[in-house]
N, C-alpha and C positions, 0 to 999 in steps of 0.2 A: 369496436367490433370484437367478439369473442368466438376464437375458432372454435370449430366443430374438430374431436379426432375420431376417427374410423380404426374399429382392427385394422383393415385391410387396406387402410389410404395409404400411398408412400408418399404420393406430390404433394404435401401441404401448400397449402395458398400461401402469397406472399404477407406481407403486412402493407396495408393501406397507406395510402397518403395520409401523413398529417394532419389536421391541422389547427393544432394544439401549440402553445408555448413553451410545454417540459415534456419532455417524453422521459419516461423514464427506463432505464434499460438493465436488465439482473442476467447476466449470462449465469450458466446453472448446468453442473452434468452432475447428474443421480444427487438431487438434495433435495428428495420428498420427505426429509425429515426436519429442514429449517426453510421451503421453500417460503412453507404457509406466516410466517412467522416476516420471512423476507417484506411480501407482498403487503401484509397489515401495516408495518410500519409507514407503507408508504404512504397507504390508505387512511392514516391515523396523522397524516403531517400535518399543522396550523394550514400549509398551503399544499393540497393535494395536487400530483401531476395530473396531467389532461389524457396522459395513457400513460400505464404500466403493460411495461413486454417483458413476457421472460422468454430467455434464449436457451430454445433445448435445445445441448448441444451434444450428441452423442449419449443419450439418455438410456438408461436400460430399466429405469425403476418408475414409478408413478410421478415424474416430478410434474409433467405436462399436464397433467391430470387434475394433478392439486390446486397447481397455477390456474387453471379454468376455473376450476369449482372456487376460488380467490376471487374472481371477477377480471383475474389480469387475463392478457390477450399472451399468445402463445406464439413463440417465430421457429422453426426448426431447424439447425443449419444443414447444409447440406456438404458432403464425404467432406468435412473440415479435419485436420490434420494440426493445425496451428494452435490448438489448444485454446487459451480463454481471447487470446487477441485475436484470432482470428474467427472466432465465434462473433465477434464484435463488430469486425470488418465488415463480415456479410448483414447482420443488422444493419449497421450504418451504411453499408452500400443502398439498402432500403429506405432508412428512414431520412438521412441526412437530404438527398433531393429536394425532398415534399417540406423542409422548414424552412422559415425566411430569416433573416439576416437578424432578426429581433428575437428568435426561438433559441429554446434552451436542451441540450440534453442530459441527463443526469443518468449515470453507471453508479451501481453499487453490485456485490459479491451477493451471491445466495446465500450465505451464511452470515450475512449480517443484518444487523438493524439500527435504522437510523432514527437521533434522536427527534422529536415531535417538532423540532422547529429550523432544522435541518434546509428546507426549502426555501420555509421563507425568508430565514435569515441569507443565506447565499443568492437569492437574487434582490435582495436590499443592496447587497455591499456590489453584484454585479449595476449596480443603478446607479450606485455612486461612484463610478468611475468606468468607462466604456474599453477599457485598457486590460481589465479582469476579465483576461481569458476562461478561466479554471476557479472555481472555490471545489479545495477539499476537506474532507473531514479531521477533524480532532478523535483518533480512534483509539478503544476502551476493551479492557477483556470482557467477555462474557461471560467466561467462564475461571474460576477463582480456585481450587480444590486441591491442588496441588503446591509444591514448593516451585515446581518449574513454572506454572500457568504466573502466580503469584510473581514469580520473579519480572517475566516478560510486561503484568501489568505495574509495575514496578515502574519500569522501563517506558512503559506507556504514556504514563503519569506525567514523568520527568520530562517526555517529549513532548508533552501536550505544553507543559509551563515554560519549556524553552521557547517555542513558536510562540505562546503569548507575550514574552519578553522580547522578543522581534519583531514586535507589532504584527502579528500574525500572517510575517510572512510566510510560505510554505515553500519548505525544501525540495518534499516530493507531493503532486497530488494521489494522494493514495488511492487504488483501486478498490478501498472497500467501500465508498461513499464518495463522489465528485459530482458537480454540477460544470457543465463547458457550456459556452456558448458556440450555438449551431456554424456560426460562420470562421469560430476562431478553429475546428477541426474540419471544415471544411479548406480552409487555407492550410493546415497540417499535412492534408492529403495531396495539394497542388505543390505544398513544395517540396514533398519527397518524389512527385514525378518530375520535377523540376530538374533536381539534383542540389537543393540548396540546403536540404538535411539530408541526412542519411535515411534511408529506405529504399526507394529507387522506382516503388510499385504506385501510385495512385491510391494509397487507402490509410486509413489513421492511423492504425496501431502496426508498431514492426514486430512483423510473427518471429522475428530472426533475435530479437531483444529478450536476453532471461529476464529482466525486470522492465515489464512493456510499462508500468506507471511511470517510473523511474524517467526512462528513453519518451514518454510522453511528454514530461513537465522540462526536459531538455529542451523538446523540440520546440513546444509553445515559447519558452522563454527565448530561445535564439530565434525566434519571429518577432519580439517584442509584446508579448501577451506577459503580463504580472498574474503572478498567481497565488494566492491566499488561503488560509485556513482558519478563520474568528473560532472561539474556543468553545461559541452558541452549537456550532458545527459538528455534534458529537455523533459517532459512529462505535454500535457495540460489536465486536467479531470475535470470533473461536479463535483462539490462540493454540499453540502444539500441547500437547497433550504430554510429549513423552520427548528427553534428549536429543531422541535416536531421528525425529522427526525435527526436532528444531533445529540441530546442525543440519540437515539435507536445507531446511528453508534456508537459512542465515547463511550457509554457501552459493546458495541459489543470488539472495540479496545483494552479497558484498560481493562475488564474480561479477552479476550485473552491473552493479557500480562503473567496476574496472573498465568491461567492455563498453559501457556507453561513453565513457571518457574519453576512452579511445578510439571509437569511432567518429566523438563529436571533436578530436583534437582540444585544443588551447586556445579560446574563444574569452573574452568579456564573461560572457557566460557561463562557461563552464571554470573560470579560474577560481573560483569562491569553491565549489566540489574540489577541482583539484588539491588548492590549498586543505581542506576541513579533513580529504585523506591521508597527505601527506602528515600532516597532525596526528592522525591517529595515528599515523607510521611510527610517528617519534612518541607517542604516548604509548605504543606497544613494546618501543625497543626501550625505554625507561621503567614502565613493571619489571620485565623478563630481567635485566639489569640486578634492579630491586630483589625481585626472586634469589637470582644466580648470589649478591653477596650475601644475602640472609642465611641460605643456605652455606656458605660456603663457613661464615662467621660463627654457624649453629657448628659446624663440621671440628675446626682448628680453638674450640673452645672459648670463643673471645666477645661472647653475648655481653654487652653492657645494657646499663640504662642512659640513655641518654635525652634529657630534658626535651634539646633542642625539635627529635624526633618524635617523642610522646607527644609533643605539643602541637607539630605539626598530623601526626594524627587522629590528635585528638578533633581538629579543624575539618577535618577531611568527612570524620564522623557524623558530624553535626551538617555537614552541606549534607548528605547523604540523608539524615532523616528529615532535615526542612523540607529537602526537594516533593519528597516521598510523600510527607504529612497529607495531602488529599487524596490519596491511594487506601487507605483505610489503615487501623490499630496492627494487623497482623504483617500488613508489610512492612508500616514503622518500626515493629518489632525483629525482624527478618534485617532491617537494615541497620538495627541496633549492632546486630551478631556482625560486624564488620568484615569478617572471615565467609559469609558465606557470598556475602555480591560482590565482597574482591575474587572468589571464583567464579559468578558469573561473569564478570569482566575478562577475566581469564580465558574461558573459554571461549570468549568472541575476541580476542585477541589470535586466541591461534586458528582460528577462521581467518579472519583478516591475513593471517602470516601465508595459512594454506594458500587462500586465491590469488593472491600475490604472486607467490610463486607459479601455480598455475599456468597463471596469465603470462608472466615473463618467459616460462618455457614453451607455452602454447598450448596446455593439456584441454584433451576436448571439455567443455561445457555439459553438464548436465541438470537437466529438469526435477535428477528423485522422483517422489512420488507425483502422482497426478497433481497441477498445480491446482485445480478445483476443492482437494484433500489438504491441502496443506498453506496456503496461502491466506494468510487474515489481511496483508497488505498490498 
């Protein structure tokens, strides 16, 4: 079905029943300029969904518009406040009803694109095991033009070859591309009125979580849902643009973290997150360390050479460009310059230190900018 929009309509009609296997769902506020882009991909996948919807959410620009003229079907929310998850909620308060226990739904970001086989590979690996909750994507920059963009696909890379070394298991299912089975969030929503996760409300995503994928792939995994990301899985998405933006997101991320830990307690489940923190705890007070005697050795004259540390170095180097190698020549050469991604390290170090404390003092939580503007994950 393709909605009709009116100047003058305010009640758009709901979305229909089902009764399709993949529905696929792109929440979206003002992105008439990667909407159309969004929508193709989907339309372009070895297994195309049975309906694309897009969710205007608080739209002020053409997006709904484009969406139509795309062929996808259009949902509008109504005075939502919750931002992307709760843009979601009301979809899926929609469409989740109308699908049966063998239906699939798949969420991707408006600013992304998913790679051509995307679908079909994630419900193969959903076939072979009835236990796979969630497949998410293996996600990629889109965009490359800067030292900063470059850095974070970098970063991208390195995380896509760690989840393949883990047999693709998935950490988090990202928000820019996933596939769920219709009954495994259907159960997500019964046990947060339960009181057996945290939520409290009847509906999937907790509008109260800074990082709702994050606080999702929690929730599925303490029900017993496995969650995956095969490397077929690939998802392209905008990355920040500017510092000034990528510290607001990567505060946003790692606060998140904190506070889903916290909310989910000391679990089976969550002891694997807790431990992989605490690690970076001690891998952040071991640079800073590193820093403080370099400096301190630069200061009271007493710089030597010393074999033992060149060579471990030099080791450190070399992991850094292998990891890197399928990111392309300019990043291998970026991570040649060893001085510049031990500053990006650095800087997401003292993120990590900021929300930390934060959280220990209680400082309110903040969104930054619109998460629709700033979020690739």
């Amino acid at each position: 079905m393709r909605l009709e929009i009116h100047p003058q309509e305010t009640d758009y009609p709901a979305i229909e029943e089902a009764e399709a296997s993949v529905v696929a769902l792109i929440p979206a506020h003002d992105e008439e300029e990667l909407i159309a882009r969004a929508v193709a991909s989907l339309k372009n996948q070895s297994r195309v969904p049975d309906r694309i919807v897009v969710i205007a959410d608080n739209c002020t620009d053409r997006t709904p518009e484009i969406a139509l003229e795309e062929g996808a079907e259009v949902f509008f929310t109504s005075g939502n406040t919750q931002k992307k998850a709760g843009a979601l909620n009301q979809a899926l308060a929609k469409v989740l009803p109308s699908l049966g226990e063998a239906d699939f739904v798949l969420v991707m970001d408006g600013d992304s694109e998913l790679g051509e086989r995307f679908v079909e590979v994630a419900l193969a690996r959903m076939a072979e095991d009835d236990r796979i909750g969630a497949v998410g994507g293996i996600f990629l920059a889109a965009r490359r033009s800067s030292l900063v963009e470059r850095l974070q696909h970098a970063e991208y890379v390195r995380y896509a070859r760690e989840i393949a070394r883990g047999g693709a298991k998935a950490k988090v299912i990202t928000g820019t591309g996933a596939l769920f089975r219709a009954e495994a969030l259907r159960e997500v929503a019964s046990a947060r009125a339960e009181g057996r996760i945290p939520g409290g409300i009847r509906q999937v995503y907790d509008t109260l979580a800074l990082t709702e994928d994050n606080e999702l792939t929690l929730a599925l995994k303490s029900l017993g849902w496995r969650c995956v990301s095969p490397r077929e899985c690939t998802v392209m998405t905008d990355v920040m643009p500017s510092w000034s933006r990528l510290w607001r997101q990567r505060v946003r991320w790692q606060r998140g973290a904190f506070e889903n830990l916290r909310a989910y307690g000391i679990t089976p489940t969550t002891l694997p997150y807790i431990l992989r923190q605490a690690f970076m705890g001690v891998g952040t007070l071991a640079v800073f360390l590193l820093v403080l005697v370099t400096a301190l050795s630069i200061a009271v004259g007493e710089v030597s050479f010393r074999p033992f540390w060149v060579g471990l170095a030099g080791i450190f180097l070399l992991e850094r460009i292998v990891t890197v190698w399928r990111a392309g020549y300019v990043e291998v050469a970026i991570a040649s310059v060893l001085v510049i991604e031990f500053a990006y390290d650095l800087f997401q170090q003292v993120i990590y230190v900021k929300c930390l404390w934060d959280m220990l003092f209680r400082k309110p939580e903040s969104w930054g900018t619109h998460l629709f503007e700033e979020d690739p994950i």
